[in-house]
C-alpha positions in Angstrom: 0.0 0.0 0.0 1.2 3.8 -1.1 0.0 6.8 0.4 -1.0 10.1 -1.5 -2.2 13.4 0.3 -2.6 11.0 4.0 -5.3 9.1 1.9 -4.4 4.9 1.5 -4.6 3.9 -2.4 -3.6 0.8 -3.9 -0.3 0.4 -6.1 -3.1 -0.2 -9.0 -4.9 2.7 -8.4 -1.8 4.9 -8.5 -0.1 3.9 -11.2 -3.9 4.0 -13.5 -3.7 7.6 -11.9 -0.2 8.3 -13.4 -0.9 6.2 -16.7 -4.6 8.7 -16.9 -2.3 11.9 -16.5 0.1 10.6 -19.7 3.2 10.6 -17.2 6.4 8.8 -17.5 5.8 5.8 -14.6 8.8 5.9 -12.7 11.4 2.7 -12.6 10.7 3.0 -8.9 7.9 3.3 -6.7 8.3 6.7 -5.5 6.1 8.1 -3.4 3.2 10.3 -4.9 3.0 13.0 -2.6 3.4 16.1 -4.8 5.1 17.8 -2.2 6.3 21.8 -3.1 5.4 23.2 -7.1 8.1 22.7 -9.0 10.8 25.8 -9.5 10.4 25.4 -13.1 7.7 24.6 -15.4 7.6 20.6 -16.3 4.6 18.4 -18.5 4.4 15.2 -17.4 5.9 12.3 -19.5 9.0 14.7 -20.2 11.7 16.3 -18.5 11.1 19.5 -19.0 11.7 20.7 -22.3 12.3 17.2 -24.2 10.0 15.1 -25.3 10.4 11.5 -23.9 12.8 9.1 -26.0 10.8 6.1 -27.4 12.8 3.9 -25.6 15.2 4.9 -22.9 18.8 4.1 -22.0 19.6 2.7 -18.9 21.9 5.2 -18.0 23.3 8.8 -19.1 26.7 9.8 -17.1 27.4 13.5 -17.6 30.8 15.7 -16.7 30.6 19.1 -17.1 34.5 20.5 -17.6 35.8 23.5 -17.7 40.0 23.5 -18.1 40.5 19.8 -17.0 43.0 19.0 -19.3 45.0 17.6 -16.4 42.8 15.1 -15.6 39.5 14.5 -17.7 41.8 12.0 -19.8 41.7 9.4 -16.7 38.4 10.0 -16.2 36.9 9.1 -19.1 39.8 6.1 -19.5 38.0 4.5 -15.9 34.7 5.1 -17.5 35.0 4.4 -21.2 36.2 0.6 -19.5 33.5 0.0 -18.5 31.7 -1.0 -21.4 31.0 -4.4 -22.0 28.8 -7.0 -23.6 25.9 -6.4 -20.9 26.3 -2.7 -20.0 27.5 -1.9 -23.5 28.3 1.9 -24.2 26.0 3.3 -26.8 23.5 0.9 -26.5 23.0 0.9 -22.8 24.6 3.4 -21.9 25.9 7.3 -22.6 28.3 9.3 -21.9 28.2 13.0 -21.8 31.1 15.9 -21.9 30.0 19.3 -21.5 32.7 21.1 -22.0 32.4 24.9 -20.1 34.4 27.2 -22.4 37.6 25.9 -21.8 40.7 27.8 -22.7 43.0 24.7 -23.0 43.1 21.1 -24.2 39.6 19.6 -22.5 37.6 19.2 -25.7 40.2 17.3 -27.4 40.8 15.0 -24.8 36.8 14.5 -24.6 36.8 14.0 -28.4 39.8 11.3 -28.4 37.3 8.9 -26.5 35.4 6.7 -29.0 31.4 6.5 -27.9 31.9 9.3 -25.7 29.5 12.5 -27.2 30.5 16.1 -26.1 28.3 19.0 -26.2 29.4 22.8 -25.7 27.7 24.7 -22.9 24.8 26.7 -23.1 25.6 30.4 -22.8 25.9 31.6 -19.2 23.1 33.6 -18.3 22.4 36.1 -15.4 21.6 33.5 -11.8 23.2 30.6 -13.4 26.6 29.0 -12.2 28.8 27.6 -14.6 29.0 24.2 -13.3 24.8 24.0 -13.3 24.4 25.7 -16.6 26.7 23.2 -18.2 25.1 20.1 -16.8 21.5 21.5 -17.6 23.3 21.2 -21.4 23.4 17.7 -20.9 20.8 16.7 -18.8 17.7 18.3 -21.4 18.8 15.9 -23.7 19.8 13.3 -22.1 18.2 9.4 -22.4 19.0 7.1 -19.5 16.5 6.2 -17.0 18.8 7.5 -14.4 21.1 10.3 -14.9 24.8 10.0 -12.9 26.2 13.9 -12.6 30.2 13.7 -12.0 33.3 15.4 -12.0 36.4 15.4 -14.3 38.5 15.1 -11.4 36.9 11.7 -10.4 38.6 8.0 -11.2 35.6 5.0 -11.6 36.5 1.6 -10.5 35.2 -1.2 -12.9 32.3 -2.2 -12.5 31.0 1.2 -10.7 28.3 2.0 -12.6 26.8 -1.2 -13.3 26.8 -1.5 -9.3 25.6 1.6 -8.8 22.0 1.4 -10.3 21.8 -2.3 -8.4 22.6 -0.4 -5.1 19.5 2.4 -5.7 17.2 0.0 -7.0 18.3 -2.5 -4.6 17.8 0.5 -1.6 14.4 2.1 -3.6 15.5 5.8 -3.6 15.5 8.3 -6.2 19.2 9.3 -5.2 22.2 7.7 -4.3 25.3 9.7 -3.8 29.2 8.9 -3.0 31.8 10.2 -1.3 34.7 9.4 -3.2 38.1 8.2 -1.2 40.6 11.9 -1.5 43.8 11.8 -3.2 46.1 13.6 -1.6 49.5 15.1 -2.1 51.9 17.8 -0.6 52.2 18.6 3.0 49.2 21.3 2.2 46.8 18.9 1.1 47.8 15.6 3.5 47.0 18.2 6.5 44.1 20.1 5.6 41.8 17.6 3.8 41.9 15.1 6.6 40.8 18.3 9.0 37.4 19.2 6.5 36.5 16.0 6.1 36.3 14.9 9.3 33.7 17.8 9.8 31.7 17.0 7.3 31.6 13.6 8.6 30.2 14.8 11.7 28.1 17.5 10.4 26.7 15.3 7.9 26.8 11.5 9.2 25.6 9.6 6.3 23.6 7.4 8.3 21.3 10.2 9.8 21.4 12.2 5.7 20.0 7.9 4.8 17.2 7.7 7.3 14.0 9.3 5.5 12.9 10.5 8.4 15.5 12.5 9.7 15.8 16.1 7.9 19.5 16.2 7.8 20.3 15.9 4.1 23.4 15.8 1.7 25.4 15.1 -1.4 28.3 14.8 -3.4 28.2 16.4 -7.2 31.4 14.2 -7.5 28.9 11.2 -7.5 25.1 12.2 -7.9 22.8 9.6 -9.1 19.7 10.4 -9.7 16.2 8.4 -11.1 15.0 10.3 -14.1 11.5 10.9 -12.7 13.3 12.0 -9.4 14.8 14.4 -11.1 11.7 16.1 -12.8 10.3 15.9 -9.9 12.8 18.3 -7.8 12.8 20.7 -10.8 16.4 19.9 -12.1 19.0 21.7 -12.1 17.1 24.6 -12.6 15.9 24.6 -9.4 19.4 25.4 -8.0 20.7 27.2 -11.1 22.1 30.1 -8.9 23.0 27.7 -5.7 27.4 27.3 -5.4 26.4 24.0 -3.4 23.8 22.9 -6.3 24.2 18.7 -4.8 23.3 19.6 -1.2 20.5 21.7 -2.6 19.1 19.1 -4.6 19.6 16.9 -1.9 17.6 18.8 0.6 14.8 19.5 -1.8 14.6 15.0 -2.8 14.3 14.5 1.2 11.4 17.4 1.5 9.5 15.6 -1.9 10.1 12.2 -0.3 12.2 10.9 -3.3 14.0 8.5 -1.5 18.6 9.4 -0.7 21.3 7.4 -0.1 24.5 8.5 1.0 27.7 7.0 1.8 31.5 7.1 2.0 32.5 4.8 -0.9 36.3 4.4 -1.8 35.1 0.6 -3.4 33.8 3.0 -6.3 35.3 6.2 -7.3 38.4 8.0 -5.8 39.0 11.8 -6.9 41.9 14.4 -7.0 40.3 17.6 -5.9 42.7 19.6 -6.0 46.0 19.7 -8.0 47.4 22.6 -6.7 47.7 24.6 -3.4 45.9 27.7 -4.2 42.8 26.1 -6.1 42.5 24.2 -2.9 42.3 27.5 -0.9 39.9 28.8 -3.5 38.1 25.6 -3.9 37.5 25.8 -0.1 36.7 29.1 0.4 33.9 28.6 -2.0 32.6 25.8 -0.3 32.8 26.1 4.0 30.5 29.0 5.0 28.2 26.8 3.2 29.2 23.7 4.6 29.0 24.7 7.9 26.7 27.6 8.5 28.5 28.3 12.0 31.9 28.8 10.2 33.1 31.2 12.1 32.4 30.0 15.5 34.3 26.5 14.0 37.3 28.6 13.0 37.1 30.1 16.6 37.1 26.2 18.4 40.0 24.8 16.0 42.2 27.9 17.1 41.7 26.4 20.3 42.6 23.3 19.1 46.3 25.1 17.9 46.4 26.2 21.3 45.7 23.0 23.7 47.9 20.6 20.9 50.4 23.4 20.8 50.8 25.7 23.6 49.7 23.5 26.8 53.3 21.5 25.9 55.4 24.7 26.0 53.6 25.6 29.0 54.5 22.5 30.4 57.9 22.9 29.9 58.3 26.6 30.9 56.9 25.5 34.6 59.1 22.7 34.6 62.4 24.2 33.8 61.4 27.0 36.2 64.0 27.7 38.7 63.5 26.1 42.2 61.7 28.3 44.8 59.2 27.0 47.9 56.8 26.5 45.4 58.7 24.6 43.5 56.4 21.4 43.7 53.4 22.8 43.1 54.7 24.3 39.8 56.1 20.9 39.0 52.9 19.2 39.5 51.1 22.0 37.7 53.2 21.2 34.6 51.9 17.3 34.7 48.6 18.5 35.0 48.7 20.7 31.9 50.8 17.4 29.9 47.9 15.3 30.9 45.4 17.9 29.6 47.3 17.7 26.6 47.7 14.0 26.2 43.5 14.0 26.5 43.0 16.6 24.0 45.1 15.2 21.4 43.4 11.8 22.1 40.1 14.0 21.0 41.6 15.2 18.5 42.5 12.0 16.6 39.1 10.8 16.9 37.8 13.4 15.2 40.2 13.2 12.2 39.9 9.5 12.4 36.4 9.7 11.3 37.5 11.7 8.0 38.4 8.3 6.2 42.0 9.6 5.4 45.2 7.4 6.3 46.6 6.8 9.3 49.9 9.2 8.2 47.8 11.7 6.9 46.0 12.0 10.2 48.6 12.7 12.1 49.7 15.3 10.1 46.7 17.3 10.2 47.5 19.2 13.6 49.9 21.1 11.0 47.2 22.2 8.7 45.0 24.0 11.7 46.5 27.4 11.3 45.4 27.1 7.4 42.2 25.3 8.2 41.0 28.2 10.5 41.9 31.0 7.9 40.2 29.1 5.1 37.2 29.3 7.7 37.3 32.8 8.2 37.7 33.8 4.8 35.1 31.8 3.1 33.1 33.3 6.4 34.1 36.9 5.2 33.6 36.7 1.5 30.1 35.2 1.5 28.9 36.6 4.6 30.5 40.4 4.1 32.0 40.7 0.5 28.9 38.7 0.1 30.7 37.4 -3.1 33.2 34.4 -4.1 35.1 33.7 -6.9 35.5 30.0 -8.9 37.4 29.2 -12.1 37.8 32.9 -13.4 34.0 33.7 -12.7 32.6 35.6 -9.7 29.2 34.9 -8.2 27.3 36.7 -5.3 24.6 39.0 -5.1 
């Protein structure tokens, strides 16, 4: 038995109801609680401004990319191998590069990929972000039944894809999204990444963002899977055409329409390099943390604390116990093994924190180092969105 509008109906009933209306009936039994109009206008049986394919693919991977020269090529090589005899590219299958007016070698590396189609984006207009407006490209035309949105920077292991639409279908949701296992490299990114991560592990615990009844929601555009009627139904990328975040977005928007997401950490399917260099890191983050954690700035204020209990409680120690000797000598001695043991507790803390970030054991307990560029990062993605009220991204500015 489904429910519409707190009224019992029969699966029969609904799907005559959805047949009646001409809609495209959904590979899934998704709920059919309208939920909040639709951000843009949508006739059933298409998505949006395409008519429905006579007979649709079972899957249509899209990767907008703009200047990813250095590392669509592997990319597309993890992907592209994964065509075979059952899940055959072209006939099951499709595979989309929008390429987002790139200035160096992206749309020839897309074009060297036999079966792999590439499109140019759309012209950026006024409220859109590049990254949506290029998928939106894509996605109007595309075919599959579900539609997987990913990033150039990602690497597929075989089979990925294939296992993917078992584990939504097997689950019954509309979405299923991964967080990929980070690559790392330089003493910049082996510090800081474990220290994010392991807040967005505890701001976003993918077991609560899972449970339908729990609000808490979230995704990862590196990995976004998404059931084509699920889709229509959260209006698209149009919906979050002017949003910097557009996967949490659409996330929160599939948990309020009751669509069905799963989310989990998932280095058995994709792994991605985020960031190849030190300052697109620092601009990648900045874009990102103020809206990551809407308390950014009271989070920058609790790791400087952290610099100062990991850091300063040792020299403290040390300064009382190399102290000359005087009558109080003792007590300053056993002052200093009280501050060592508040040390020894906090960093204990500490590493279970990072722990939870998924990171190597190495990289972990490096990341103390990367707190005085953590808490920056912090403040400045505070600043520019919350006073420049602006943030730049791949040579384009967007804010109000």
């Amino acid at each position: 038995m489904l429910e519409a509008k707190g009224q019992p109906v029969t699966e029969m009933e609904q799907e005559d109801s959805s047949a009646a209306a001409g809609g495209w009936k959904p590979v899934l039994g998704l709920t059919s609680e309208p939920g909040e109009p639709l951000a843009v206008p949508s006739l059933a049986g298409t998505l949006f401004d395409q008519p429905e394919p006579a007979e649709l693919l079972e899957l249509t991977v899209i990767i907008p990319a703009r200047n990813e020269e250095d590392c669509l090529g592997a990319c597309l090589q993890s992907l592209v191998a994964q065509s075979d005899d059952v899940f055959q590219l072209g006939r099951d299958w499709e595979l989309i590069v929008v390429d987002d007016h790139s200035t160096d070698r992206t749309a020839e590396i897309a074009h060297s990929f036999a079966g792999v189609t590439v499109l140019k984006a759309a012209k950026l207009e006024k409220g859109w972000t590049g990254k949506v407006n290029a998928i939106w490209t894509a996605a109007r035309r595309a075919q599959g039944k579900w539609l997987l949105f990913t990033d150039a920077d990602t690497i597929h292991e075989p089979g990925n894809l294939h296992r993917a639409l078992h584990e939504a279908q097997k689950h019954k949701v509309g979405m299923l999204s991964y967080s990929p296992r980070q690559i790392v490299q330089g003493l910049a990114q082996r510090t800081l990444m474990p220290l994010v991560f392991c807040e967005l592990a505890l701001a976003y615990p993918p077991a609560k963002v899972s449970d339908p009844n729990h609000r808490l929601a979230a995704a990862n555009g590196q990995f976004l899977l998404v059931e084509r009627e699920a889709y229509r139904r959260i209006g698209g990328h149009p919906a979050v055409k002017d949003k910097v975040l557009e996967d949490v977005e659409m996330a929160f928007t599939a948990k309020r329409r009751k669509i069905g997401l799963r989310f989990r950490y998932a280095e058995d399917a994709i792994a991605t390099h985020m960031y190849r260099t030190t300052p697109s890191m620092i601009e990648g983050w900045t874009k990102n943390l103020a809206l990551l954690f809407n308390n950014s700035l009271s989070l920058a204020l609790w790791r400087a604390l952290d610099i100062f209990l990991l850091f300063g409680l040792p020299i403290l120690a040390v300064e009382l116990w190399s102290g000359r000797f005087t009558p109080r000598s003792l007590q300053w001695l056993t002052a200093g093994w009280v501050l060592l043991i508040l040390w020894a507790r906090n960093l204990i803390r500490f590493y279970a924190r990072v722990a939870k970030s998924n990171f190597r054991f190495v990289d972990c307990a490096l990341s103390p180092l990367g707190l005085p560029m953590f808490v920056v990062l912090l403040y400045r993605s505070w600043f520019q969105y919350r006073i420049l009220k602006q943030v730049s991204w791949k040579g384009r500015t967007y804010g109000e």
